[in-house]
C-alpha positions as a printed NumPy array, in Angstrom:
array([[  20.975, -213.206,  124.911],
       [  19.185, -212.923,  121.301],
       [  18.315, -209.338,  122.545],
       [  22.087, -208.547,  123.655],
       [  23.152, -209.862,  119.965],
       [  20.56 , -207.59 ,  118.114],
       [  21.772, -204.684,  120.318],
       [  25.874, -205.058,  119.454],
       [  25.246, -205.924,  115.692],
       [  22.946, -202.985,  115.399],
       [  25.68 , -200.859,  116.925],
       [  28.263, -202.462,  114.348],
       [  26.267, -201.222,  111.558],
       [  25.584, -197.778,  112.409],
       [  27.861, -195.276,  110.496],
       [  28.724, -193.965,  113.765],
       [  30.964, -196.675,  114.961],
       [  34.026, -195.062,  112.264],
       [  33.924, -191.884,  113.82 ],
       [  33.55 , -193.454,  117.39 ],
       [  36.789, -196.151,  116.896],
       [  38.678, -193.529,  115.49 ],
       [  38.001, -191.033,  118.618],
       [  38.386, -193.423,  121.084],
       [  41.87 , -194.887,  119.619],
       [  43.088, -191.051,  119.279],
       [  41.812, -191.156,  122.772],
       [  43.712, -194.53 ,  124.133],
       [  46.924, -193.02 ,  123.184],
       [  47.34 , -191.321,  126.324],
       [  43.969, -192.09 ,  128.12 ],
       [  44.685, -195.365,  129.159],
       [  41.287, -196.374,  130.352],
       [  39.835, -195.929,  127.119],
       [  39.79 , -199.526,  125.643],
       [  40.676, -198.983,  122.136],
       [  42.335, -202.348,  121.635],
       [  39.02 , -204.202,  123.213],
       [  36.271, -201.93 ,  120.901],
       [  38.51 , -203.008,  117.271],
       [  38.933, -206.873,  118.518],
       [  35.421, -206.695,  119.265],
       [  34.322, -205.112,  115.913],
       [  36.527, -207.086,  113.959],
       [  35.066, -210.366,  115.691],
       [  31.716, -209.225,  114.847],
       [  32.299, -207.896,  111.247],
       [  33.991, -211.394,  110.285],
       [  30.55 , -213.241,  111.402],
       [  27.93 , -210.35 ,  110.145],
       [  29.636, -208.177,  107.546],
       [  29.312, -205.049,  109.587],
       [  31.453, -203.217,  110.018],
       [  33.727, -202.688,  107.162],
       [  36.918, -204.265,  108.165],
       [  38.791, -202.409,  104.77 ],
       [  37.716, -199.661,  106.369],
       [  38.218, -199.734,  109.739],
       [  41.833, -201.07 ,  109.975],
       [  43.336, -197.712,  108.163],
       [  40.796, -195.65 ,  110.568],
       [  42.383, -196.882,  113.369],
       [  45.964, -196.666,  112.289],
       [  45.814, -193.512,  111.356],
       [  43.823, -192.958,  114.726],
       [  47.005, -194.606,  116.877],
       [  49.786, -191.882,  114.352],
       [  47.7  , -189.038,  115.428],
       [  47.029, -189.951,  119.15 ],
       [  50.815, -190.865,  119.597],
       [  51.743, -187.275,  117.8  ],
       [  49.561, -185.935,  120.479],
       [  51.427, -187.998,  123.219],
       [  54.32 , -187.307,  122.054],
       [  53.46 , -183.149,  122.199],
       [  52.172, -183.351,  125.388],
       [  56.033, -184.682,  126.342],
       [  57.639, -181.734,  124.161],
       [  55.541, -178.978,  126.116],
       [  55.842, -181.234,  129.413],
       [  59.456, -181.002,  129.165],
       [  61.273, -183.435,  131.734],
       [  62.151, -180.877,  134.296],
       [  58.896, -178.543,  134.626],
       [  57.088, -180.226,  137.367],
       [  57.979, -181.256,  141.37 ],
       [  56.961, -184.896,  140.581],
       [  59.676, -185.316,  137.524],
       [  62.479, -184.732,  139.959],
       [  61.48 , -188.326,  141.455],
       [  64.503, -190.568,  141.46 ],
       [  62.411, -193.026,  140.097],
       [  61.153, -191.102,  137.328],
       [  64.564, -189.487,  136.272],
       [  66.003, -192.768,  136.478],
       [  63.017, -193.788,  133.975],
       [  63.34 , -191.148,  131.67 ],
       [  67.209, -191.743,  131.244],
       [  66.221, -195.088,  130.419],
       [  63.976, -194.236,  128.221],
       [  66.108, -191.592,  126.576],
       [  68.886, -194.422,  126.194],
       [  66.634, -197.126,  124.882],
       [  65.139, -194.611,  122.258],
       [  68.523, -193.716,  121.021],
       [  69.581, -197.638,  120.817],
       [  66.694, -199.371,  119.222],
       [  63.834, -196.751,  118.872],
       [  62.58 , -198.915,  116.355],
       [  61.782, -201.784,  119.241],
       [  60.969, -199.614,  121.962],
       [  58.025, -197.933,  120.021],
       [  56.295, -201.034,  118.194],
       [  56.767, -202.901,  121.555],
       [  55.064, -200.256,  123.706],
       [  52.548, -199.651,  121.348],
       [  51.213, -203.111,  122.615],
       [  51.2  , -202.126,  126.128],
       [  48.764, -200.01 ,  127.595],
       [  50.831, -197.627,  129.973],
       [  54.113, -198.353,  127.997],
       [  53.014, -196.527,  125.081],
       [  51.896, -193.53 ,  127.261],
       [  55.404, -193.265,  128.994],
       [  57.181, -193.982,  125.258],
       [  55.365, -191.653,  123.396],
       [  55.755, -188.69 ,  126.618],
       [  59.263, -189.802,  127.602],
       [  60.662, -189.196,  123.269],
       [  58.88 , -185.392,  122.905],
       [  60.37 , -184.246,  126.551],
       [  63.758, -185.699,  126.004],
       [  64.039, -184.258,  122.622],
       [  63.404, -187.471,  120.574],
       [  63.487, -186.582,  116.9  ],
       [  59.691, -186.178,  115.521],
       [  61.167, -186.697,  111.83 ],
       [  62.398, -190.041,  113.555],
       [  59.086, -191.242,  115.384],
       [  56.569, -190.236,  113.29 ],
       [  57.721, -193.007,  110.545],
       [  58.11 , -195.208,  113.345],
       [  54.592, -194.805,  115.263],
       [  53.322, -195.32 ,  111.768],
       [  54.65 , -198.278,  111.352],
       [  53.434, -199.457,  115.261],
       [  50.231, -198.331,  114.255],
       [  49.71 , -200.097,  111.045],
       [  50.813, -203.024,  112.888],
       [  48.88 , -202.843,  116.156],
       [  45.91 , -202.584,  113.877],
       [  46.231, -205.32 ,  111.509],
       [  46.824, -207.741,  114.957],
       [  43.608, -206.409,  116.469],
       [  42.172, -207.029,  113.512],
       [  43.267, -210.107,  112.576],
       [  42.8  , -211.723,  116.117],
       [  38.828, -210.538,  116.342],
       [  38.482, -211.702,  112.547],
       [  39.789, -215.259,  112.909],
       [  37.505, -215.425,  116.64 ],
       [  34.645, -214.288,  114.429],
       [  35.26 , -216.937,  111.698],
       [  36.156, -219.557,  114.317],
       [  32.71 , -218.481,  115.552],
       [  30.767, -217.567,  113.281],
       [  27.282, -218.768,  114.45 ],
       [  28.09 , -217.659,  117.872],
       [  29.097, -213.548,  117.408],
       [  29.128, -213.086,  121.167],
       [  31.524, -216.393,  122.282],
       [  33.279, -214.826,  119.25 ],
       [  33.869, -211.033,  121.067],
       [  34.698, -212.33 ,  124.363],
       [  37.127, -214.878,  123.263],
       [  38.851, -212.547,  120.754],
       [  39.292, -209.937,  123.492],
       [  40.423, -212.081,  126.198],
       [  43.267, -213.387,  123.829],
       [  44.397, -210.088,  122.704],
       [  44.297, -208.432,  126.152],
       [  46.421, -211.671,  127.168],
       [  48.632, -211.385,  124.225],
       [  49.289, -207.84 ,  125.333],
       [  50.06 , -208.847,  129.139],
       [  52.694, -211.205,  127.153],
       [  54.453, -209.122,  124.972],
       [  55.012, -206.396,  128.432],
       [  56.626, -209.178,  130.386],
       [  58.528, -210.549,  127.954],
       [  59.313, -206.803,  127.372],
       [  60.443, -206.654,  130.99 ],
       [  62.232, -209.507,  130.944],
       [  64.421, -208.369,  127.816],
       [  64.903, -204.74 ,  129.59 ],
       [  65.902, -206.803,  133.153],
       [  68.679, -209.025,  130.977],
       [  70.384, -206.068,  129.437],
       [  70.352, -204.104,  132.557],
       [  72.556, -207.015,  134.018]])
């Protein structure tokens, strides 16, 4: 265990874990099985009970990391279009992107900071707004805003597990992520739920 410890706070204070959180949350934006959220919990966790890394630091990295990953998402959708491809003529997934169309023309303001926090809804967000001709002057304030604040609550949550825990840096990474990633699972069904209400 002592060994395991050594291992993850010598990775926390190597200069290379900036560059590597802000890759892999530029990454997560439309990769979803790169675990952004899980890597900043965890370093946050272990910078509030070792110092490393530097949280001041970090937290900008990675918000800038989600505007410019969520630009690219959102690109991808512009050159995608919503017509270009067999598999967009699905019912299901026309039916989705009017939705999403709809919803980003209502409350764009909701739909983005609330996807943000979930995984695959971000990736279908950020796609869906650049092929249905969401305004970039329009999202760009608003995935900044998501951004800043899905990194201050990843932040935040790994921090207070790391104070919590402060003699036990491990207990202190598991427990942070396992609240966060349920936190996340939350916010999508309540998300769901919402969506499922007005649809009635």
């Amino acid at each position: 265990m002592d060994v395991i410890l050594q291992v993850v706070l010598s990775l926390a204070e190597s200069p290379w874990v900036y560059p590597t959180v802000f890759l892999l949350t530029v990454a997560d934006a439309f990769l979803v099985i790169v675990p952004s959220e899980t890597v900043v919990v965890g370093l946050a966790a272990i910078a509030a009970s070792s110092g490393a890394p530097n949280l001041a630091l970090m937290a900008p990295l990675a918000a800038v990391a989600v505007v410019i990953g969520d630009s690219l998402t959102y690109a991808l959708g512009r050159r995608l279009g919503t017509e270009r491809f067999r598999w967009q003529k699905n019912p299901r997934i026309v039916t989705a992107m009017g939705w999403a169309r709809l919803a980003l023309s209502k409350r764009a303001a909701v739909v983005l900071l609330t996807a943000r926090f979930v995984p695959f809804g971000r990736i279908a967000v950020n796609l869906t707004a650049g092929a249905t001709g969401f305004s970039y002057r329009r999202f760009l304030p608003l995935t900044a805003i998501a951004g800043c604040v899905w990194s201050a609550y990843n932040v935040a949550i790994g921090a207070l597990f790391g104070t919590w825990f402060h003699d036990n840096p491990l207990l202190a990474i598991v427990l942070s992520i396992v609240v966060a990633i349920g936190l996340g699972i939350l916010v999508d069904v309540a998300s769901a739920r919402l969506t499922k209400r007005r649809k009635t």
